[in-house]
N, C-alpha and C positions, 0 to 999 in steps of 0.2 A: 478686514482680514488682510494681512502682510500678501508678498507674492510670493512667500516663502511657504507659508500654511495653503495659500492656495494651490501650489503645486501640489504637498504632500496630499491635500485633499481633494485632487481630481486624480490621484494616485489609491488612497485608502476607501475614495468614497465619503461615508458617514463616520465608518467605525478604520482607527488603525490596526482591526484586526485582518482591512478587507484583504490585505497580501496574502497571509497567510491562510484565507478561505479561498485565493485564487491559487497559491500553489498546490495546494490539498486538490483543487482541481485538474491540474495538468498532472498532478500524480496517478490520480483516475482514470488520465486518458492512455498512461504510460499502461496501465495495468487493463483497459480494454483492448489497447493494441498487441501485449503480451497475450491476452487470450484469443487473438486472430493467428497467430503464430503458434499456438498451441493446435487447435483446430488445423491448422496447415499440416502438422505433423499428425496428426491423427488421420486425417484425409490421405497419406501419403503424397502430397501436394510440396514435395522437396524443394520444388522449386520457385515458392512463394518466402522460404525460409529464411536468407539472407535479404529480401529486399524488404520482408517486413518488419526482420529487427531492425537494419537502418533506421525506420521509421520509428521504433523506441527511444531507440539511442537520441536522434533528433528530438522529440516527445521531451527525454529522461536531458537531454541538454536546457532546454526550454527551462525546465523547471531549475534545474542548477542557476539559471540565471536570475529566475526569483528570486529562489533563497541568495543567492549573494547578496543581493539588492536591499532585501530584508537583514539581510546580519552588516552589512557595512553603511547603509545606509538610514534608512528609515525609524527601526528602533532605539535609535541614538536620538531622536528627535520626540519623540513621545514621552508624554508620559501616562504611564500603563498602569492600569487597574490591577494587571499579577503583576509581580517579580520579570522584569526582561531574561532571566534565567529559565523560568520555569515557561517561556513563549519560547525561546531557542532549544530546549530540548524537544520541545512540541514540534520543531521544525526538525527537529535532526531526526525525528522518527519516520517524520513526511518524508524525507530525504530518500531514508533507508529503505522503503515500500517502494519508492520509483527505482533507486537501484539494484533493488532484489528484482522488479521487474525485467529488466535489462540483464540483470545475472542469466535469469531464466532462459530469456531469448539467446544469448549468446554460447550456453548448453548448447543449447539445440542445432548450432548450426554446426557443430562439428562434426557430426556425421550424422547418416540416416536411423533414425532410431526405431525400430521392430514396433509394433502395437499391437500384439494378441489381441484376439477379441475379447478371452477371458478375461482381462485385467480394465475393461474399458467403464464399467460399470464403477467399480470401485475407482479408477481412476477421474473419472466423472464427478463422481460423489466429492471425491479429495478436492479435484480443481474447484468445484462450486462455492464450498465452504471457506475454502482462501480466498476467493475472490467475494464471499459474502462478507468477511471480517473485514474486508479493504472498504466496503460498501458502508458497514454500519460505523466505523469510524469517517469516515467521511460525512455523514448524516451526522456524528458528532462536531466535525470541525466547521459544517455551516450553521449551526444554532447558538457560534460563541457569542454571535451580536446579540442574541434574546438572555444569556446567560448573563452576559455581563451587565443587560438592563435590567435584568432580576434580582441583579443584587446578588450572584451565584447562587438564588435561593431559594424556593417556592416550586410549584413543577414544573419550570425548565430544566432546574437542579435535577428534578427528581426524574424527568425524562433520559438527561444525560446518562445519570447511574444506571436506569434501566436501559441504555442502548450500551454500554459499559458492559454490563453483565450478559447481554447478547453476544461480545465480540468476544468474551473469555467463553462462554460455551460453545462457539463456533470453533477455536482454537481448538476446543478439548476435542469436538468431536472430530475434526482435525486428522488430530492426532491418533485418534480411534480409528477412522477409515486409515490413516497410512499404515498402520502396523498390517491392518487386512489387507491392503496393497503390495504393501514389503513381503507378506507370505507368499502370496500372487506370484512373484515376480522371482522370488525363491526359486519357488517351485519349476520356474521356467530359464531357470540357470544353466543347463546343459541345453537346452535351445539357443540360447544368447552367447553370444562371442563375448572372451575378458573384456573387449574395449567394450562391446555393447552392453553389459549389466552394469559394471562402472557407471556407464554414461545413466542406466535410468537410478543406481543407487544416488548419482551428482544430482538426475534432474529433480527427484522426490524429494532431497532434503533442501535444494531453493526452493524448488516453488514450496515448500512447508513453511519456509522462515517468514512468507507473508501473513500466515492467520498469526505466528509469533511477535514478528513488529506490531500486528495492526492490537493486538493485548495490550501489549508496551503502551501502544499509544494511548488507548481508552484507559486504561488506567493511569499513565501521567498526566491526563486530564481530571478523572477522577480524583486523583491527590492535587492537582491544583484548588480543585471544587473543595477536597478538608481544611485546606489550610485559609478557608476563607470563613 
């Protein structure tokens, strides 16, 4: 082995997919820390707010530093079992979840945001499901080493599509609880200051675009899987 392949490969590991399984992980970590920050503000805990997105933002830098790494350097040395297109959008979707994450944190610190108790159930419900979509795509982007030794084919293939069609029903229902939430929160419109209903109609439609990216992403993994 050159000293060339041996860097890339105490760098990928086995598979040159390992980057792109390690940045799907620091994406994870962005979106566990966004949910310490949620909690904060449900706690009325204001003052955990800015020092724990800090801690995103650092998290959501991390991971920018991956992917650079991966698009400028390493996939230009490979050669890849898909399309190096269709692994770079797999990457910009990754991207997109850790910076939705950080979107969400940075809401929040603007000002102190209300938390009815009525709304907390259904808002529960919302948070879970987003962060369940983040979860079962992630479960998709560590099994691309057995995918790609399957031949994208046989039930690995057939595992991926079924965790695919988990993260598009997650999405739906989603989107189901936000509309019961959006009532919710209607309903508490002459309770809430213009800045303060604004802030939670801002904070409901980021944190929603998480179970939306993480679709995106199980299924352009899925259409990588047809085109195979």
């Amino acid at each position: 082995m050159t000293a060339d392949m041996s860097t890339i490969g105490k760098l990928f590991g086995r598979s040159p997919f390992g980057q792109i399984q390690q940045h799907m992980d620091q994406v994870s970590k962005c979106i566990d820390k966004m949910s310490e920050v949620v909690d904060a503000v449900k706690g009325g805990q204001f003052e955990l707010v800015e020092d724990l997105t800090y801690e995103v933002s650092k998290l959501e830098h991390q991971a920018d530093q991956i992917k650079d790494d991966i698009r400028e350097r390493l996939l230009k040395r490979f050669f890849m079992p898909i399309d190096r297109g269709e692994v770079l959008e797999i990457l910009s979707l990754q991207d997109s979840l850790a910076d939705t994450a950080e979107d969400v944190c940075k809401v929040l610190t603007i000002r102190k945001l209300p938390f009815p108790d009525d709304i907390r159930a259904e808002f529960d419900k919302f948070l879970e499901l987003n962060i369940n979509a983040c979860t079962i795509c992630a479960s998709i982007i560590s099994q691309l080493d057995e995918l790609i030794e399957a031949g994208f084919g046989g039930a690995e293939a057939e595992r991926i599509r079924g965790l695919a069609k988990d993260a598009a029903f997650a999405e739906h229902q989603a989107d189901v609880v936000q509309m019961s939430l959006l009532k919710k929160l209607y309903a508490h419109d002459t309770d809430f200051s213009i800045g303060e209903f604004h802030l939670w109609m801002r904070f409901t439609r980021t944190l929603g675009r998480l179970s939306n990216v993480s679709e995106n992403l199980a299924d352009r993994v899925l259409k990588t899987l047809s085109l195979k």
